[in-house]
Every structure is written in structure tokens, then in C-alpha cells.
N, C-alpha and C positions, 0 to 999 in steps of 0.2 A: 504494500500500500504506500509505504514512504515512497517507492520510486515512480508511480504512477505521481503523486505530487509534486514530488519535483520536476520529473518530466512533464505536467503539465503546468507549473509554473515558468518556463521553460520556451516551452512551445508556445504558450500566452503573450508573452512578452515579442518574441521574433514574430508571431500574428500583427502587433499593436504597432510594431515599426514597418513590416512588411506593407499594412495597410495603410502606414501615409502615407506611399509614392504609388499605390496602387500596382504593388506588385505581388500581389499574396499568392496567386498563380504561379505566376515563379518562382520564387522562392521558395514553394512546395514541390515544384519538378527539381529542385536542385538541390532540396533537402532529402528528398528520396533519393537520388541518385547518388548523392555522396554516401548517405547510409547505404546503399547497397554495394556501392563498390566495396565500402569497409566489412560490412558483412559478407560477402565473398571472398574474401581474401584471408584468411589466417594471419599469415606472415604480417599485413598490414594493421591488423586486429589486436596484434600481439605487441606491437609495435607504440599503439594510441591508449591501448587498457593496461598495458605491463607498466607497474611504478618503479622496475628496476632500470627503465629508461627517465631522460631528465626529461622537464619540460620543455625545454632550447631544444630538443629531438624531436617531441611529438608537437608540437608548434612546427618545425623548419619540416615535417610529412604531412602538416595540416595545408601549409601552403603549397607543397609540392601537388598533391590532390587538387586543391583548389586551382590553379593553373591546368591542372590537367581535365578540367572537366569541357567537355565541347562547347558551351559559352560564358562568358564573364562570369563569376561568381558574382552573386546581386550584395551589393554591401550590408543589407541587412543578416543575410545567410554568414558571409565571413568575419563579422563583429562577433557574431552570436557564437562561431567556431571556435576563435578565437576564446574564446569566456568560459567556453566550456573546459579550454585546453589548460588556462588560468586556473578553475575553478580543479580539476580532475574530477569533470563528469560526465566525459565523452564516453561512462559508459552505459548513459542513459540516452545516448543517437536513439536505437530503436525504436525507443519509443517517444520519443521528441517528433520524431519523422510522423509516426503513427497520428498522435495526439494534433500534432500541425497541421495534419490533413482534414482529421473530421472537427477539427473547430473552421480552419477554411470552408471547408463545405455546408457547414452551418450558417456560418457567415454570407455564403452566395448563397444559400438559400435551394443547395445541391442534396440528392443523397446518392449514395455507391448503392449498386447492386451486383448480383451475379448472377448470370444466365448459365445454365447447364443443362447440356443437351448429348444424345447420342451421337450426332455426325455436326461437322464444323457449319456453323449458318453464315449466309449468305451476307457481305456488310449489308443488304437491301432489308433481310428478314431482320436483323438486329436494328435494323432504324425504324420499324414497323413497330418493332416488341419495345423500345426505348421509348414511343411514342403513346404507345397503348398504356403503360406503365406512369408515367406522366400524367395521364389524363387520371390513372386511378390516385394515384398520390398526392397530385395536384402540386408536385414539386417537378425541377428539372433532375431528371436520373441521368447518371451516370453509368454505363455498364459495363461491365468486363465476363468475358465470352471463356466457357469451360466446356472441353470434352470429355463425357465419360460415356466411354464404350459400354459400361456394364450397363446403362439404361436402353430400355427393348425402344422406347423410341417417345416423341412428345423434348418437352421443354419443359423447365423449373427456374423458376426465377426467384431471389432472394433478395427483395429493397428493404433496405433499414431492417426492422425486426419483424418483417412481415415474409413469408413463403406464398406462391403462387406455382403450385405443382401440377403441370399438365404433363406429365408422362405416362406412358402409355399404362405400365406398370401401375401408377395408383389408379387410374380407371378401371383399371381391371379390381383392384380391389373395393374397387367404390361397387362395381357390376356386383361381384360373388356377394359382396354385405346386402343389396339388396337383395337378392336370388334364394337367403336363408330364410 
């Protein structure tokens, strides 16, 4: 629980700076992507979270990163790095990244969803189901597209805290419950 708070004291903060140049969008693709590079990488991991490295080390790989990512680091993102590297609490990233996303998303007035489905859908059938979903939520969704082979076929969709199960498989169990 303490590091959900700090993490999202955290994330609250780089929101509130983010959000006076109107860049909270960015700064959210850049915060994920530095979290992910670091989370993929061990060697780099081992590097930013190990206290047997100085801070002048994990500061001079904070900005190495930083440089290395395909566009400018947005000044709110590398301050907030920076403080974290100060502070040694870069090993609350994951969930800094986490927590930055869905107060942005609250913030635009967004929710994430996931689609999961038997075979890969078409970009056309996902802007259809993105659209249909909208209209039920009455918010702008977001969604990110999952294949699993082990559904016999249909779509399932999960916005916010809400499930929308069209697979073939619950119908079929919808069928037999009435058939008893």
C-alpha cells in the first residue's frame, strides 16, 4: 500500500506539470516507454535499482536513456527522472507509469478497454466495436486488441470494470441454462 502512494503521489505531480503545456499525452507515451525499456532489460534494471551503484551512475544511464529514446524527452518527464534518481525511487517507475496513465485518462475523460477475440479483427471491425462501446459508456474508449485461440469464436470486451462477453462459448452456455 505505501508504494501505491507514493507512486501515486508521484504520478500526480508529473500529471499537474504535464498538464500546463498540454502535454499529458506525451508525456504518458514517454513514460511508458522509458518504463519499458527499463523493465526489459535486467542488466539496465540492475543498474537504476542496485544501491551498490552511486547516484552520478544511475543519473549519467538516466540521461543516456533519455537521449536514447526516438523523441525529445518532454521536460516534465526528465525533471520528474531526475527526482526520482535524487530521491532513490526509481523503483516505483512501474507503477508511476501505471498510475500516470489512468489519472490521464480520467483526466481526458478516456477509459482503456480490451477486446479479445478468436482470430485477429479487422482495424475496420475494431473501429465499429470502439464505437459501439462509446455509445454504451458514453465515454471515448480506448482499445487494445487480444488473440486467444482457445475461444471457439465471438468477441469479449472489457471497459473499465464492466465485461461485454459475446463469445460463442458463453452463448452456448446461456443456450444449455435455458434448455434445463
Amino acid at each position: 500500500m505505501v508504494n501505491v502512494s507514493i507512486a501515486r503521489r508521484y504520478a500526480r505531480a508529473i500529471l499537474d506539470v504535464a498538464a500546463e503545456g498540454n502535454r499529458t499525452d506525451a508525456v504518458a507515451e514517454q513514460l511508458n516507454a522509458f518504463a519499458d525499456v527499463v523493465g526489459q532489460s535486467p542488466e539496465l534494471s540492475d543498474v537504476l535499482l542496485n544501491p551498490a551503484y552511486s547516484r552520478a551512475q544511475r543519473s549519467s544511464v538516466v540521461e543516456a536513456v533519455l537521449k536514447a529514446l526516438p523523441v525529445t524527452a518532454e521536460p516534465a518527464l526528465a525533471n520528474a527522472l531526475r527526482l526520482l534518481v535524487d530521491r532513490n525511487r526509481l523503483g516505483y517507475l512501474p507503477d508511476i507509469a501505471r498510475l500516470y496513465r489512468d489519472m490521464a485518462d480520467a483526466r481526458a475523460g478516456r477509459v482503456r478497454g480490451q477486446v479479445t477475440s478468436a482470430a485477429p479483427l479487422s482495424p475496420d471491425a475494431v473501429t465499429r466495436l470502439q464505437q459501439s462501446l462509446q455509445q454504451l459508456t458514453q465515454r471515448n474508449v480506448v482499445l487494445e486488441t487480444r488473440v486467444d485461440p482457445a475461444l471457439l469464436g465471438g468477441v469479449s470486451a472489457q471497459v473499465g470494470g464492466t465485461l461485454y462477453d459475446g463469445t460463442l462459448r458463453t452463448q452456448l452456455e446461456e443456450m444449455r441454462r435455458q434448455l434445463k
